[in-house]
N, C-alpha and C positions, 0 to 999 in steps of 0.2 A: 409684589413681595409682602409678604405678610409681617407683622411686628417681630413674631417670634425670630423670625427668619433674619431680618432687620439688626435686632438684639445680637443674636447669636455671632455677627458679624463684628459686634463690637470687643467681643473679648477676644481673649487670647484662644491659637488653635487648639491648644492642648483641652483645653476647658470647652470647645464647642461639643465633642464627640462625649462626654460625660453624660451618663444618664440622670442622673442628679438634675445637671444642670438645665436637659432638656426637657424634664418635667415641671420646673419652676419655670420656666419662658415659656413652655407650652400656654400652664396657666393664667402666668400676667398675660401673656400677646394675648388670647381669645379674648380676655376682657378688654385692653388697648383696643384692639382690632373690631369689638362690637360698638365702643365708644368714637373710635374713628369713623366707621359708617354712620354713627346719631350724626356725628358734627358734620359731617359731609354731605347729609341729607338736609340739614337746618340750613349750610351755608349755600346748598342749590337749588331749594327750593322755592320755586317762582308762581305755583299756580295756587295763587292768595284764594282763587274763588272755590276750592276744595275744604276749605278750615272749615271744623265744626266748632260751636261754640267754648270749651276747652281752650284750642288752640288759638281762638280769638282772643280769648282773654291774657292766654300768655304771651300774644304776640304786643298785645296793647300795652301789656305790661315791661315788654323788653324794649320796646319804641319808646316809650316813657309818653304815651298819649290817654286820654281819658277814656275809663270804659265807662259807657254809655249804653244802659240796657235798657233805653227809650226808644233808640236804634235799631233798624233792621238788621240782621245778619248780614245781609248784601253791602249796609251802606258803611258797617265795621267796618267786613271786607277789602272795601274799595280806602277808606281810609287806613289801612294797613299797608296796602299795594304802596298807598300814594309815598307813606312816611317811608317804607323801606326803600324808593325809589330814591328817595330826597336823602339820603344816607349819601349817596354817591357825590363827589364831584362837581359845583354847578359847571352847565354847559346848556346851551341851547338846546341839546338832545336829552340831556336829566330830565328840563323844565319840560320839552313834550311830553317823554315815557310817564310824568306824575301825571298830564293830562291825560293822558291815553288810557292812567287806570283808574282815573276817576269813573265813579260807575254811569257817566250821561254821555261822557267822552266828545266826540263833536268839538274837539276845541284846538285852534290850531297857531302855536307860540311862534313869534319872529322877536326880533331885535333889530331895535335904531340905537346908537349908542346913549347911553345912560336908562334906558326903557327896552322894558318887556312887554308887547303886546301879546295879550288872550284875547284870541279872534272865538266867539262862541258858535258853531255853525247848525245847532239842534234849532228847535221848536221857539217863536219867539218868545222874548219875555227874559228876567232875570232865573235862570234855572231853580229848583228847589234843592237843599243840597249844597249849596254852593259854597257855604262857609268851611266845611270839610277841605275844600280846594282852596280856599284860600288859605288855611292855616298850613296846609301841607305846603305849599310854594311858599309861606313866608317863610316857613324856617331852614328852606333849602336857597332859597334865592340871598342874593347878598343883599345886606342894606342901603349900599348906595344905589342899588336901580328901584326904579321904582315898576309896579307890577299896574298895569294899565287893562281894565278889562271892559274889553265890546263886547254888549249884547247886541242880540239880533231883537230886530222891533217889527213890527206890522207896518210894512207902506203903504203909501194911499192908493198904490196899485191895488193892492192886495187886500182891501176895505171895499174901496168905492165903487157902484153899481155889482161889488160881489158879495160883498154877505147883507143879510137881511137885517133890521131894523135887531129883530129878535138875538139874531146871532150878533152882533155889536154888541147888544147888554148885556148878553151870556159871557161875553171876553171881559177877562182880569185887566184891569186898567195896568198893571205892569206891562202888559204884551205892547203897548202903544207906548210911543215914543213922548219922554214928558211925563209919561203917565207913572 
């Protein structure tokens, strides 16, 4: 049902069949009517990694988050995904979906009561990036839990008699545990 159609319904019978009147609701409804599609397309739109920079910037700007044109496009993006997720609800499942669009992803949330674990399951080391996720889960998560985050480290499996002297020095002392 269209607006005009919508409208027409609201007055009296005598005044719908009027030509008058059907040219003035004609009018407003198409413009209602194109305005209703903008709002309906902003309130379903989900695929954050299509925005061109424009829409990056509007969208930063209606999040109330920093634009940041130091930033990739991609990593805007993903902190766009995150904050529009973090709108919702907290719930176990909010707290993954802002994982899930961070752009390294790999990260998998449970709950013991009063903590939130982020399990990291990517590449060892502390991720690059990672403050983007952290700001997004703080301002979605409550304050009383507190946000617990595991990295994944290099075990001595995965060192010892296997990588070469060379390749040891080559690795970022964060990938090591301690390190």
């Amino acid at each position: 049902m269209t607006v005009k159609e919508w409208a027409l319904r609201q007055i009296h019978w005598m005044l719908q069949e009027d030509p008058w009147v059907q040219e003035i609701f004609l009018a407003a409804g198409a413009s209602l009517d194109t305005m209703a599609e903008r709002i309906l397309a902003v309130y379903n739109f989900i695929d954050f990694s299509k925005l061109n920079l424009e829409q990056v910037r509007y969208y930063e700007w209606l999040l109330g988050l920093e634009s940041d044109e130091t930033k990739s496009l991609d990593d805007r993006r993903a902190a766009i995904q995150a904050a529009w997720q973090a709108a919702q609800t907290p719930s176990l499942a909010s707290i993954q979906a802002i994982c899930d669009s961070w752009k390294d992803g790999g990260v998998i949330a449970t709950y013991d009561p009063g903590v939130v674990h982020l399990n990291f399951q990517g590449p060892a080391g502390i991720p690059a990036g990672i403050n983007d996720l952290k700001a997004a889960l703080e301002r979605h998560v409550p304050a009383h839990l507190i946000l617990e985050y595991l990295y994944r480290y290099l075990l001595i499996k995965e060192v010892h008699e296997v990588m070469t002297l060379t390749e040891m020095d080559a690795t970022v002392m964060n990938k090591f545990a301690g390190g």
